[in-house]
DOMI-318783 format. One line per field, with one value per residue (C-alpha): x, y, z; residue number from 1; residue in three letters; chain. Coordinates in steps of 0.5 Angstrom, whole numbers, plus 500, padded with zeros to 3 digits. Layout:
east: [X	...]
north: [Y	...]
up: [Z	...]
paba: [NUM	...]
drenpa: [ala	...]
fikol: [A	...]
This chain:
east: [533	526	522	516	514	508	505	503	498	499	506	503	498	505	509	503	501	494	497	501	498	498	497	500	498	502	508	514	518	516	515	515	514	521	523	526	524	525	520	519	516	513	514	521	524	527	527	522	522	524	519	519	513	510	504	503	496	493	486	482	479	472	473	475	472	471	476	482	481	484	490	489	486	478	474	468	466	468	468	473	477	477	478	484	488	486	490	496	496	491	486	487	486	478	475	479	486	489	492	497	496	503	502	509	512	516	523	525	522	526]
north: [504	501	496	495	489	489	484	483	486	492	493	496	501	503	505	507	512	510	508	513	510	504	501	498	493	491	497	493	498	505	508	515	522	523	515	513	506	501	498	490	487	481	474	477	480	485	492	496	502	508	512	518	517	525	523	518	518	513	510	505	500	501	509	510	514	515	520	515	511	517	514	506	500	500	494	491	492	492	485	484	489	485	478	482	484	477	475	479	479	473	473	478	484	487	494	496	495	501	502	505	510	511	517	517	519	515	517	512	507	501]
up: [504	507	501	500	496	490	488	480	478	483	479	473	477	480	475	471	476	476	484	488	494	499	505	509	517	523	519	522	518	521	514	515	510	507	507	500	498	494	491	489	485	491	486	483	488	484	484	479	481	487	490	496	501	502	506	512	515	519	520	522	517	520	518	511	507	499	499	503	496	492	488	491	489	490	493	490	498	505	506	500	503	510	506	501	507	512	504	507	514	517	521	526	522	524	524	529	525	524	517	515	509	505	499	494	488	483	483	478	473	474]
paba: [1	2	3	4	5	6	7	8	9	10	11	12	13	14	15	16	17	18	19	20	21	22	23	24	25	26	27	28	29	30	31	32	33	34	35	36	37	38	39	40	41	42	43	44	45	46	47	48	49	50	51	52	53	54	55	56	57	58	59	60	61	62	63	64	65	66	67	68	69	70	71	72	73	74	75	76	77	78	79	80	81	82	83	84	85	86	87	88	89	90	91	92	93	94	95	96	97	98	99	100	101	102	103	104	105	106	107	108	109	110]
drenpa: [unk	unk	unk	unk	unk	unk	unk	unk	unk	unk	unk	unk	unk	unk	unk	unk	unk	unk	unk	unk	unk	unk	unk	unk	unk	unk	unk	unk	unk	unk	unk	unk	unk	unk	unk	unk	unk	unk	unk	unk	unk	unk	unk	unk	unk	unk	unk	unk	unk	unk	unk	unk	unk	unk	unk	unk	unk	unk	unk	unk	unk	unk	unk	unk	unk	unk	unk	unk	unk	unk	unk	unk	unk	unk	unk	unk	unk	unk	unk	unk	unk	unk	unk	unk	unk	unk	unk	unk	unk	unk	unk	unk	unk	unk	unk	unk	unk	unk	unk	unk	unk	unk	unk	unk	unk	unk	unk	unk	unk	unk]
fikol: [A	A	A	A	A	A	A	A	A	A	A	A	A	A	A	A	A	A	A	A	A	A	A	A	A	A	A	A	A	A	A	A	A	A	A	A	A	A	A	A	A	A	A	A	A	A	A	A	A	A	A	A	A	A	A	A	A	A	A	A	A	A	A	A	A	A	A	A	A	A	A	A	A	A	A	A	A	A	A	A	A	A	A	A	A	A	A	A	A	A	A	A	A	A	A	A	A	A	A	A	A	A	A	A	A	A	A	A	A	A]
């Protein structure tokens, strides 16, 4: 089973369902629709929840629209989304970097 990790603050939105997506980068995992996933709370390590991927769409940054943010996560601007994921990934993601966008469900709560 493939994981995704989350970090704190995004575990509550996950399991409250205010959050049914995410985003990821450089996706070394090859998340695919139908893919189970295990989801990891990122300080803990542990397990908090399962989910199914139902969607996978993928975008430039640089092209996002209002709508692309429907269950993720807002911005209070594009440079704060740029700085967020320089956070995760480092200094080679541009307007140019594809992102990969992962709607799931919840299978259980952890």
């Amino acid at each position: 089973m493939k994981t995704l990790k989350f970090t704190p603050e995004l575990v509550s939105l996950v399991l409250s369902g205010e959050k049914t997506s995410t985003w990821r980068l450089f996706d070394d995992k090859d998340l695919q629709e139908g893919d189970e996933l295990s989801l990891i709370h990122k300080e803990t390590g542990e397990e908090f929840s399962k989910a199914i991927i139902v969607t996978v769409k993928e975008k430039k940054l640089k092209d996002l629209t209002e709508d692309d943010f429907e269950g993720h996560e807002k911005y209070e601007s594009e440079e704060k989304m740029y700085e967020a994921y320089r956070k995760y990934y480092g200094d080679k993601v541009m307007p140019d970097t594809v992102i990969k966008m992962i709607d799931f469900n919840l299978c259980e709560k952890g």
